[in-house]
VOBA-1610 file (N, C-alpha, C; in pm, whole numbers, padded with zeros to 5 digits, always signed):
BEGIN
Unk+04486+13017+13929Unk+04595+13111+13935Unk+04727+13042+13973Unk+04695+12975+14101Unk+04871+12873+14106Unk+04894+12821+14041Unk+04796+12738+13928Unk+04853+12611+13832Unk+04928+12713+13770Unk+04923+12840+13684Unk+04931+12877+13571Unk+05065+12938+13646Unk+05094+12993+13748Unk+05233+13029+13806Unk+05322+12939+13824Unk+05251+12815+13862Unk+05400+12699+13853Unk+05432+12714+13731Unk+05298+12658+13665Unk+05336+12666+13498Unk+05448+12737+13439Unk+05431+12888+13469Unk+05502+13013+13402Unk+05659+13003+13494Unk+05650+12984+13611Unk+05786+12932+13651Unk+05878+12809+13616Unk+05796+12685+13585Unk+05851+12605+13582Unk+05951+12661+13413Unk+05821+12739+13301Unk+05893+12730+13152Unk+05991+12841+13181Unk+06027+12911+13228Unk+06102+13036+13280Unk+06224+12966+13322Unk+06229+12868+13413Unk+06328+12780+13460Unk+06387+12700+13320Unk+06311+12643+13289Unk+06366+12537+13184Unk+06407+12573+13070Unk+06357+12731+13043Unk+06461+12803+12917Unk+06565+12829+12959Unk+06575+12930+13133Unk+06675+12959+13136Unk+06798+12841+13130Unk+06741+12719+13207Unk+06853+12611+13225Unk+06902+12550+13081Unk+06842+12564+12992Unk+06844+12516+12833Unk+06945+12614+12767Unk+06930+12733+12811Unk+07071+12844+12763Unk+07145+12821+12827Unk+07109+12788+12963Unk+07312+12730+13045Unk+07333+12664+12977Unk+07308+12537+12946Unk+07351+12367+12921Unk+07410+12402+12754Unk+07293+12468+12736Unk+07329+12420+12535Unk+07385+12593+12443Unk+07339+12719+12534Unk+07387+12845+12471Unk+07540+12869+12427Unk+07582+12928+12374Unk+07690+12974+12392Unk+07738+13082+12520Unk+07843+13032+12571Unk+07855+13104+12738Unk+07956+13265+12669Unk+07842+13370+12658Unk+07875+13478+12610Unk+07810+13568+12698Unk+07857+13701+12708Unk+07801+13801+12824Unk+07664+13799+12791Unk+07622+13780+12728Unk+07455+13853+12686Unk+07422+13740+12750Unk+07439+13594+12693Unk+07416+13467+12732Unk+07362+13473+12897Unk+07496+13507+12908Unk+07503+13500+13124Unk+07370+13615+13174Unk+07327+13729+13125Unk+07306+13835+13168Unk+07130+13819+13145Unk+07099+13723+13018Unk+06992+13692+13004Unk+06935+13590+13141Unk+07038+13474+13154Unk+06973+13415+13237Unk+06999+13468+13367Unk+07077+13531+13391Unk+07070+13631+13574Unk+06978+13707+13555Unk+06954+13790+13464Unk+06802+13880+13504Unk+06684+13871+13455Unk+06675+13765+13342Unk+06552+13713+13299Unk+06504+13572+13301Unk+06614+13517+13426Unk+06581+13409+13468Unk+06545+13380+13644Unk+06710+13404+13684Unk+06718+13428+13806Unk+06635+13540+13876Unk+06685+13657+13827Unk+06570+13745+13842Unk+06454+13769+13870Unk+06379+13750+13736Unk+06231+13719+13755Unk+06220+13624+13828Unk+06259+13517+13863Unk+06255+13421+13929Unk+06241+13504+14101Unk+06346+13521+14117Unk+06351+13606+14277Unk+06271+13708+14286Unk+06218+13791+14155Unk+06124+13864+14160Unk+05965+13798+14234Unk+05930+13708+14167Unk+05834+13631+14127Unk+05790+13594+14287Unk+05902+13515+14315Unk+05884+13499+14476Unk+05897+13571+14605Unk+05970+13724+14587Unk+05908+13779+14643Unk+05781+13856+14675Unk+05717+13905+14570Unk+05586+13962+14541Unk+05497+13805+14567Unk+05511+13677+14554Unk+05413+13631+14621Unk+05442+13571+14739Unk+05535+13570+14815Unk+05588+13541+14955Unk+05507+13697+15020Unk+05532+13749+14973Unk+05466+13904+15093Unk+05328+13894+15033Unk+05275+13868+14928Unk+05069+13849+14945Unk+05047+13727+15004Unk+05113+13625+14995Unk+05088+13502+15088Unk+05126+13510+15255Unk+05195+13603+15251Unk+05235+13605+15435Unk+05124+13726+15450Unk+05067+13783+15385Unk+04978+13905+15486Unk+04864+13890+15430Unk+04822+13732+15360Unk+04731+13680+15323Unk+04647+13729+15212Unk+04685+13859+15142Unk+04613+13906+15044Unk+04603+13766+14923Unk+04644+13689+14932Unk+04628+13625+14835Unk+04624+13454+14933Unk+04523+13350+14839Unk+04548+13178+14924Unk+04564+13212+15057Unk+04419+13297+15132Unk+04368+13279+15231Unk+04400+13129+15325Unk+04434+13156+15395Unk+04515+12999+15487Unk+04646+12975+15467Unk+04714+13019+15383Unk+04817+13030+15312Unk+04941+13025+15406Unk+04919+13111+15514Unk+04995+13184+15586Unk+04924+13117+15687Unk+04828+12990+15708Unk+04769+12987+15844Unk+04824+12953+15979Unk+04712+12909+16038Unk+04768+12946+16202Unk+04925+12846+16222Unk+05027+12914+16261Unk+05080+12858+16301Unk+05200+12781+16225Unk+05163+12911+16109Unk+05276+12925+16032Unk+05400+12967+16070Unk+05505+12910+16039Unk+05655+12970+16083Unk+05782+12870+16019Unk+05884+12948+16020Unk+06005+12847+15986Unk+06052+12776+16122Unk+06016+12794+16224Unk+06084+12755+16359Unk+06030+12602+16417Unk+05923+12540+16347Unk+05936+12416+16370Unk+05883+12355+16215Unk+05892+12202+16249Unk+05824+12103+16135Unk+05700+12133+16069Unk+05619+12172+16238Unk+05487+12178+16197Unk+05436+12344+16124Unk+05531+12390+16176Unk+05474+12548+16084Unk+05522+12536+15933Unk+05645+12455+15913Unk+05685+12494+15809Unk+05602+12358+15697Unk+05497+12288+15796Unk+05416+12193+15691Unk+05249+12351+15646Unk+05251+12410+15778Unk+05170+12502+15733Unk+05207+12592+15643Unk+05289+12656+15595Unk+05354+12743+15514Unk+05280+12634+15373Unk+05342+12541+15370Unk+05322+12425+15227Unk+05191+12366+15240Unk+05098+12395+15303Unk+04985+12342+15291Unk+04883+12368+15209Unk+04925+12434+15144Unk+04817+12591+14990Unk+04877+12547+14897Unk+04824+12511+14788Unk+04865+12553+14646Unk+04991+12673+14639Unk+04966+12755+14729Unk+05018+12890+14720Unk+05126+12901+14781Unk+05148+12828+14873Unk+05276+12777+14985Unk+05366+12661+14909Unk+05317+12602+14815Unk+05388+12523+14739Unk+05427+12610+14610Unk+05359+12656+14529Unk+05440+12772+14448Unk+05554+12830+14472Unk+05544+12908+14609Unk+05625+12995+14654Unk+05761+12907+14697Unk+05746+12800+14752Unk+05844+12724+14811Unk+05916+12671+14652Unk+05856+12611+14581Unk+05899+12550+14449Unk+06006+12666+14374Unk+05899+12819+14370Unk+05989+12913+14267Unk+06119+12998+14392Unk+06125+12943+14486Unk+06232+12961+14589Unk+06332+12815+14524Unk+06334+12739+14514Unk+06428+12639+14464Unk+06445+12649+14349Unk+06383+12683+14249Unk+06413+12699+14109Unk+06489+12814+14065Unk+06490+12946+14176Unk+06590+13059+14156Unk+06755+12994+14202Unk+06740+12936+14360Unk+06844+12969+14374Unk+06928+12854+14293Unk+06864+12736+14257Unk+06923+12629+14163Unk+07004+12666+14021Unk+06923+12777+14008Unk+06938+12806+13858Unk+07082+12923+13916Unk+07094+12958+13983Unk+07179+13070+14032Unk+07296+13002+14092Unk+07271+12865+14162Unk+07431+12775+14169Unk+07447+12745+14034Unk+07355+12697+13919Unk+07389+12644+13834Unk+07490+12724+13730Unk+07447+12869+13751Unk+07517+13020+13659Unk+07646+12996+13748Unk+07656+12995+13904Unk+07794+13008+13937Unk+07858+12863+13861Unk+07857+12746+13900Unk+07948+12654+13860Unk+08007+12627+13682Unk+07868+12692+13649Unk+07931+12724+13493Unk+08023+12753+13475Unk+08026+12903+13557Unk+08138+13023+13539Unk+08263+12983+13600Unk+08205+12897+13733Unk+08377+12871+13777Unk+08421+12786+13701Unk+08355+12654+13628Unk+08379+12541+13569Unk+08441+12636+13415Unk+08400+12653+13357Unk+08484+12785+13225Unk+08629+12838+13293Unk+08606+12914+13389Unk+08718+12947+13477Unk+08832+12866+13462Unk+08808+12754+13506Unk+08891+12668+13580Unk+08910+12489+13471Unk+08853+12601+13333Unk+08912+12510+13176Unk+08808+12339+13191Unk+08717+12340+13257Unk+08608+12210+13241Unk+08568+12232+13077Unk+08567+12108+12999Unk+08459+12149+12889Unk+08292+12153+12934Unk+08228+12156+12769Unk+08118+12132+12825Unk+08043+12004+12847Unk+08110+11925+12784Unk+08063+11763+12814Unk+08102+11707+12984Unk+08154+11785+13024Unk+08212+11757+13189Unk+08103+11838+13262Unk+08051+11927+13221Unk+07958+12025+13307Unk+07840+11984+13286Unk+07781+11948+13181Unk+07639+11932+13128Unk+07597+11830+13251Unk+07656+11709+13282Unk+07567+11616+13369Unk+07552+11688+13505Unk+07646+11785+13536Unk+07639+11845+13684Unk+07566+11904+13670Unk+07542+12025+13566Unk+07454+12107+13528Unk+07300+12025+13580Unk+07269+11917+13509Unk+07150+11867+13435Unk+07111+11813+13584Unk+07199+11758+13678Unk+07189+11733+13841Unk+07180+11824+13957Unk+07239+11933+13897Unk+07189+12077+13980Unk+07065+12122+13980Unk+07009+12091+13863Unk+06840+12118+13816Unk+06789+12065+13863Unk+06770+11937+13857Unk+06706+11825+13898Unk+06731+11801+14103Unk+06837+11848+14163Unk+06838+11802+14257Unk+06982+11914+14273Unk+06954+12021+14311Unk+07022+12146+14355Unk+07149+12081+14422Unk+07148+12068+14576Unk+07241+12043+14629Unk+07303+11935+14607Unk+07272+11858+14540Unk+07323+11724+14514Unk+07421+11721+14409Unk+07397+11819+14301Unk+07446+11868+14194Unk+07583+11945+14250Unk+07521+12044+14364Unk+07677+12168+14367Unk+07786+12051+14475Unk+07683+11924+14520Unk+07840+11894+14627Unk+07928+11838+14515Unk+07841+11705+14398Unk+07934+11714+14266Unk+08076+11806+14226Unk+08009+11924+14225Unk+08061+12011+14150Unk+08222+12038+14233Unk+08148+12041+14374Unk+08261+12083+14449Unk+08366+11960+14506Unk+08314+11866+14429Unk+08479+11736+14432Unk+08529+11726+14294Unk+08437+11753+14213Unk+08499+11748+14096Unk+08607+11901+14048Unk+08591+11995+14121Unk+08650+12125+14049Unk+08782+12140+14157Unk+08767+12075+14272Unk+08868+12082+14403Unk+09015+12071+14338Unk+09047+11955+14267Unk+09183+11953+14213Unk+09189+12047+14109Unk+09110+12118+14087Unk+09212+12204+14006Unk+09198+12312+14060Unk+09063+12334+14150Unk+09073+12454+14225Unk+09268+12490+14306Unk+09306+12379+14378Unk+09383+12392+14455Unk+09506+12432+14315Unk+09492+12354+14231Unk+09647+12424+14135Unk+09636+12560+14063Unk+09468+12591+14087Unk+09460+12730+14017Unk+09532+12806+14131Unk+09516+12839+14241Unk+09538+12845+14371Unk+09704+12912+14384Unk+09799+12780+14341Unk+09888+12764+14375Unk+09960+12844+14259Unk+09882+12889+14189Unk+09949+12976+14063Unk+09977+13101+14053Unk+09834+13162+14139Unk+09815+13256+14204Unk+09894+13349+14260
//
């Protein structure tokens, strides 16, 4: 059951990120990947974050001594197949959901798409690493959009 949920998350992720990078950035475009990406995505992980915390589902999952409040609970949380799902399709929503914002501001704020695609393709691959990119590269013009204002 977990293989086949990474599975179904991971191809869910990689279409949606394949219509950022290469779609045409049109309302339907955007609206597909916020609710049939992001979405299901945040869907996905909540319905198995609440059977994994009240254990209906990957018994141990949730075991002793589970918690976000230290190292060691939060190695118990990831110690399941099922704790790694959940943690994985928690990074793949909100990645894909900086990746929809910097699009939009990067369009905004006149980037082509040959300037976005590698941030894009680094937001995927490595979320925060991607949006601090984003946020030295968009700064100068952020500040003259700013000043126009």
């Amino acid at each position: 059951m977990w293989a086949s949920l990474f599975g179904f998350t991971n191809l869910l992720a990689l279409v949606a990120w394949a219509l950022l990078i290469l779609a045409p950035r049109r309302p339907a475009i955007y609206s597909i990947i916020l609710f049939a990406g992001v979405g299901l995505l945040c869907l996905t992980y909540s319905v198995l974050l609440a059977l994994l915390l009240a254990g209906a589902v990957d018994p141990g999952g949730a075991g002793a001594g589970a918690s976000f409040q230290s190292i060691e609970g939060i190695r118990s949380i990831f110690a399941t197949d099922g704790g790694v799902v959940v943690g994985w399709t928690h990074y793949l929503a909100f990645d894909l959901f900086v990746g929809l914002w910097i699009s939009r501001d990067a369009d905004a704020k006149g980037f082509g798409r040959l300037v976005q695609a590698p941030i894009l393709l680094l937001t995927f691959f490595a979320g925060p690493f991607g949006l601090f990119l984003w946020l030295i590269v968009r700064e100068r013009r952020a500040r003259a959009t700013a000043k126009v204002r």
